[in-house]
C-alpha positions, 0 to 999 in steps of 0.5 A, a space after each residue: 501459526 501456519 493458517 497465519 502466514 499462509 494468510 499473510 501470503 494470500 492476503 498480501 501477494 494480491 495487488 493493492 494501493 501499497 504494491 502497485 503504487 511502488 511498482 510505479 514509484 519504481 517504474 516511474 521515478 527509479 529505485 531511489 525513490 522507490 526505495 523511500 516510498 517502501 520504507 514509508 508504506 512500510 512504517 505506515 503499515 506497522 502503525 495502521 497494524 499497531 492502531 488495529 492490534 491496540 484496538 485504536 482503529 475500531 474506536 476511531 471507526 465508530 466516529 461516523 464522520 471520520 470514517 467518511 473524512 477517510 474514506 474522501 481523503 483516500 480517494 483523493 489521495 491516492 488520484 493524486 498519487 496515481 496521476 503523479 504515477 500516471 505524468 512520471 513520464 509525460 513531458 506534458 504532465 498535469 503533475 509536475 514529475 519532478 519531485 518523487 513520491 518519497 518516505 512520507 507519501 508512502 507513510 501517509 498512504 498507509 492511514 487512507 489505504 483501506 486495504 492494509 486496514 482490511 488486511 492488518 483487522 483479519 491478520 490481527 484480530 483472527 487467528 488467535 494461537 497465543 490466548 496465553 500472551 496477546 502481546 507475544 502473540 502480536 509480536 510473532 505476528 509482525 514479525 511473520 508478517 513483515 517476513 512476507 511484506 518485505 520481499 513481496 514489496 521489494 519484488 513489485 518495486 522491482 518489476 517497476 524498476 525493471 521496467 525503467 531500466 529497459 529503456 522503452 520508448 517514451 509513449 510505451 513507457 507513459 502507457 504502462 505508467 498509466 496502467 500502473 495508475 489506472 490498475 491502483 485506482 480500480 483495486 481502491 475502488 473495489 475495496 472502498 465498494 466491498 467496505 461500503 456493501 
């Protein structure tokens, strides 16, 4: 139980689609929204976990069309959402800012993000220290799991908000949003190479 969530700790404190893409919700269109965008990435994560534990996500996986469909899908995805990030703050944007990224973005993004698949596979499938009862044991994982999702979530939505509210000149305040944009998209590329090598 300690190896599991000192996993939980390491493997979600390290930036992902999921927290950099609320840091920019936050930065980018304010706590509100970026509020709705958490719950989302939140429930989302709870299924991409419960289609893990189930075993759903393997037999899914074995489709070797669909894992390509997917895997198209999150890099589309997740360029649109970065360049909704990357625009929030450019009266010039290619995207219109003026619908946020809300509850079912969050959702959604959850199903194409290959970290929270990468990360719920290694939390839910290894560290077995309930052979006695898997669905006691599944229970106590989400729950020690969503005991560091949470805050480390809501602390990312946090500095983004922040950064909002500092009031920073217009160019500053683009820059970092498309910082935000461009860190997410390299942190997917990197996951989709290491799952393609």
């Amino acid at each position: 139980m300690i190896e599991f969530a000192l996993a939980c700790f390491f493997l979600l404190i390290t930036p992902g689609p999921g927290v950099l893409s609320v840091a920019g919700v936050g930065s980018g269109f304010g706590f509100k929204a970026g509020f709705s965008y958490l719950w989302g990435l939140c429930a989302g994560n709870f299924a991409v976990g419960m289609a893990v534990a189930t075993g759903l996500a393997a037999v899914l996986f074995s489709i070797p069309y669909l894992r390509l469909i997917l895997l198209f899908a999150s890099i589309a995805y997740l360029t649109y959402l970065a360049g909704k990030i990357a625009f929030s703050g450019n009266r010039v944007a290619l995207i219109a800012p003026e619908k946020a990224p809300g509850f079912w973005n969050g959702f959604t993004l959850q199903f194409i993000n290959p970290k929270a698949y990468a990360v719920n596979t290694a939390l839910f499938t290894g560290f077995a220290f309930l052979p006695s009862s898997y669905t006691l044991e599944v229970a106590l994982k989400i729950a020690v799991l969503n005991a560091f999702w949470i805050p480390i979530h809501f602390l990312w939505l946090g500095i983004g908000v922040y950064l909002k509210r500092l009031n920073l000149p217009d160019a500053i305040q683009r820059l970092i949003n498309i910082t935000m944009a461009v860190t997410m998209l390299a942190v997917v590329g990197l996951a989709l190479w290491a799952e393609r090598n």
